[in-house]
N, C-alpha and C positions, 0 to 999 in steps of 0.2 A: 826699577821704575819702568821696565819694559819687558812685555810678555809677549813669549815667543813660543806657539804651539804646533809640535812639527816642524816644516823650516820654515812657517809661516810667524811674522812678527806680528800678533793681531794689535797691540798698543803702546806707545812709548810716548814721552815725552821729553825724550831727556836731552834735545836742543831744541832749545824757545826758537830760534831764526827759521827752522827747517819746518819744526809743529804750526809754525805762521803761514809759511809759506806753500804746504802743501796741499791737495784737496786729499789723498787720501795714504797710506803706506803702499811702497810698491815691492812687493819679495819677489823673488825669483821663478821660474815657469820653469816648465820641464820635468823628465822623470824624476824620480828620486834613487835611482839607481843608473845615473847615466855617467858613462865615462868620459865625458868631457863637460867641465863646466868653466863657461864663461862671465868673466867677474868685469863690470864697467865701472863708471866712477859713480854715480848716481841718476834718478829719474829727471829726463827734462821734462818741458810742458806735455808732450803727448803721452809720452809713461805717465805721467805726473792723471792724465786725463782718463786713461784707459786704463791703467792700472796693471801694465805690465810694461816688462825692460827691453829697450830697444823696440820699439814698434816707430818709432818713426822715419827720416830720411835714411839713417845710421844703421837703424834695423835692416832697411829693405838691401842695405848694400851686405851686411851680415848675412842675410837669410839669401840673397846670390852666389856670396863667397862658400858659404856651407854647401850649397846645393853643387858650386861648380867640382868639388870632393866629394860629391856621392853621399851627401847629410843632409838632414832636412833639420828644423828648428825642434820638432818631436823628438827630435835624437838628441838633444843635448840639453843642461840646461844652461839656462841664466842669470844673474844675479849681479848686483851692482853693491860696491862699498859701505855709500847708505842707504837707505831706502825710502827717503823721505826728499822731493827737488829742494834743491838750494836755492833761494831766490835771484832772479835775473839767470839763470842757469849758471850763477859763480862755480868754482869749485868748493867742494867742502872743506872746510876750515881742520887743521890736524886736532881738536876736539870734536869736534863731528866723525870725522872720520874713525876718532879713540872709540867714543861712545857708542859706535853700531859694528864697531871690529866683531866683540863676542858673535854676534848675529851670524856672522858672515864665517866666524870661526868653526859654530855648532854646524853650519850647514854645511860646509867642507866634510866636517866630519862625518856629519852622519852619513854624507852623499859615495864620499873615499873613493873621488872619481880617478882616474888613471893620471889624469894630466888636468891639470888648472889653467888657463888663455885667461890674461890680462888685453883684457882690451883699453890701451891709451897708457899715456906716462902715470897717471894719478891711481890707478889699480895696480900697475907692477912694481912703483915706488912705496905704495902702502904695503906689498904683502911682501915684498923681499926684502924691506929695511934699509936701502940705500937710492942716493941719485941715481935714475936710470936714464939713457939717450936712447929714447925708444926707435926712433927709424934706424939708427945705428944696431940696435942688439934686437931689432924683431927675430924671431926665429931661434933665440938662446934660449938654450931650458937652464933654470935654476934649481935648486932641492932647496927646501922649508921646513920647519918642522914646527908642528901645532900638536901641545904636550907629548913631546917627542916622538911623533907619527912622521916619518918623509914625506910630504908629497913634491911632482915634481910643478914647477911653477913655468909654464911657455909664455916668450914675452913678446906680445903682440900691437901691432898699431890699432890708434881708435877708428872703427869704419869712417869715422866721419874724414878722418885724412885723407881718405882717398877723393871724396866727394872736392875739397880745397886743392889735392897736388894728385893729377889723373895717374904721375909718373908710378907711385906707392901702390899702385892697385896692385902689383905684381909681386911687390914685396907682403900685402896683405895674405894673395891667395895662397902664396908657397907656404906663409908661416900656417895657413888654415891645413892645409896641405900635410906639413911633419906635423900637426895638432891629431890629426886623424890617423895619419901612420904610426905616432908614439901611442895613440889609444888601443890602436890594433882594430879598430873600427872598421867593419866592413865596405864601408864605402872607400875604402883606402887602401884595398887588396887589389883594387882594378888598375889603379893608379902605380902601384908598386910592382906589380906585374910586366907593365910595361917598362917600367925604370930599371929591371933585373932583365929585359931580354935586351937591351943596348951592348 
């Protein structure tokens, strides 16, 4: 009931609450060869508006965190759980989130980035299968397997935590930080550089 061409989902319907409540599908931006992709929970209003992920307060603190690792938002992509906002910006319901997995699954795959960044507890609990205590385990990498492929899963806080607790900002940027040193990303040899001449 949902067509998906490329990693683009052009139509689905398959949660009434979320097809109510959205103005339009919001998929992922970014190369389709990029070694790091970043997965959030879903579109809020401004995604929801603009039609792409993380463009709002969340984004701008993202697209600073990337930048201050030597990344820009072209280097990587984006994508979020569903792709459809939840109404009142709830979380998505664990049917909702069932329902758009495949989506999120074919994109992984085709994408076969280095390293996957859960941004918030609701992206790193949906793809590693367990309760996670994300300010506790930011910075862990986990291994997945999607029809038996490894990928490695980095567990990350939502930008938006930083924006609520200023203290996290720092736990943000290092977890962005081994995101870019585990990708082997160029922006991350300048950084590593310095950390090997200590």
């Amino acid at each position: 009931m949902g067509e998906m061409t490329d990693l683009c989902v052009a139509e689905c319907r398959r949660c009434p609450a979320l097809v109510d409540s959205r103005s339009r599908i919001v998929n992922g931006t970014g190369p389709e060869d990029a070694d790091l992709l970043f997965v959030g929970e879903g579109p809020g209003a401004t995604e929801d508006e603009r039609g792409e992920p993380f463009v709002g307060r969340s984004g701008s603190v993202l697209d600073d965190g990337l930048r201050a690792v030597g990344l820009a938002r072209e280097d990587v992509r984006i994508t979020n759980c569903v792709r459809c906002r939840p109404p009142e910006n709830r979380d998505p319901s664990a049917d909702e989130l069932e329902n758009c997995r495949g989506y999120l699954e074919r994109e992984i795959e085709r994408l076969d980035p280095e390293v996957i960044v859960t941004l918030g507890k609701v992206p790193s609990e949906h793809l590693v299968g367990r309760s996670v205590a994300v300010t506790k385990e930011a910075g862990d990498v986990e291994e997945i397997r999607i029809d038996a492929t490894p990928y490695r899963v980095l567990l990350c806080l939502h930008p938006a935590a930083t924006l609520y607790d200023r203290s996290q900002l720092e736990t943000f940027e290092r977890t962005l930080e081994r995101a870019a040193d585990l990708a082997g990303v160029d922006g991350a040899e300048s950084g590593q550089m310095r950390l090997d001449g200590f």
